[in-house]
C-alpha positions in Angstrom: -2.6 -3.1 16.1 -2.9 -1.1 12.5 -1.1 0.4 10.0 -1.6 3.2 7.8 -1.5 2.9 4.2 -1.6 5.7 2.1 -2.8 4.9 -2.0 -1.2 7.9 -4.1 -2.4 8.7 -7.7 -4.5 6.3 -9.5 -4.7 3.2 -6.8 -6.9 5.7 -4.7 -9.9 4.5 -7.2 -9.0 0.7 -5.6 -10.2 2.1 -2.0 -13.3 4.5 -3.5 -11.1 7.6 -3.5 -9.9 7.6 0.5 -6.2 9.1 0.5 -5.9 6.9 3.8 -7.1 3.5 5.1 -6.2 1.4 8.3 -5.3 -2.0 8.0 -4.7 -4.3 10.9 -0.6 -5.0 11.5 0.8 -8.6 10.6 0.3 -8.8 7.3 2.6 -8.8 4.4 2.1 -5.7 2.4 1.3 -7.8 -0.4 -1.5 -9.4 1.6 -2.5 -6.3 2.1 -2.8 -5.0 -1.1 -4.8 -8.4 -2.3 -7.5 -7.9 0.7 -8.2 -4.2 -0.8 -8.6 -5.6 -4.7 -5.1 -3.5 -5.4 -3.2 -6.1 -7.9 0.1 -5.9 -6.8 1.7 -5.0 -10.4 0.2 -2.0 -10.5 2.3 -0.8 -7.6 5.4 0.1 -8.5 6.9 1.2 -4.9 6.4 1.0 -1.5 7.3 2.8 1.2 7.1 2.3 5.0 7.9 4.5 7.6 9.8 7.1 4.7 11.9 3.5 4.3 11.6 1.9 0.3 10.6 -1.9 1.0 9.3 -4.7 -1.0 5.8 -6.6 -0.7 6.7 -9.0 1.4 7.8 -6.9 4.1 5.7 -7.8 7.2 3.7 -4.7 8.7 4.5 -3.6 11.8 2.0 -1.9 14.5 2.2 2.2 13.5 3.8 1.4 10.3 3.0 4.4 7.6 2.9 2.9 3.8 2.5 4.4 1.1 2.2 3.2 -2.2 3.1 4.7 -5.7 1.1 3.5 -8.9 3.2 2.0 -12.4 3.0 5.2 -14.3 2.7 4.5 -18.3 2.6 6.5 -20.9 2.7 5.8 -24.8 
């Protein structure tokens, strides 16, 4: 049972630069994020299965996530 999870923008550089990664399924996305080193206020949305949800959605088998960095600017 995995998931998909798809880093866009600047949290690729958490996962050395992979636009994909495979996860194993029963995890909250926020678990998910801490067992990659992604700190979860850098991401500012998530999206599973083309679906906005929030971190502590539980990840199903064949889930596609994809993540979208805080984007800052000064």
């Amino acid at each position: 049972m995995t998931i998909n999870l798809k880093p866009y923008g600047i949290l690729k550089s958490y996962v050395n630069g992979q636009a994909e990664v495979s996860l194993p399924a029963g995890q909250t996305i926020r678990q998910a994020l801490a067992s990659l080193g992604i700190p979860s206020d850098v991401v500012a949305l998530v999206v599973v299965n083309d679906q906005q949800q929030d971190k502590d959605y539980l990840l199903q088998d064949g889930d596609v996530v994809k993540l979208m960095a805080v984007i800052g600017g000064g």
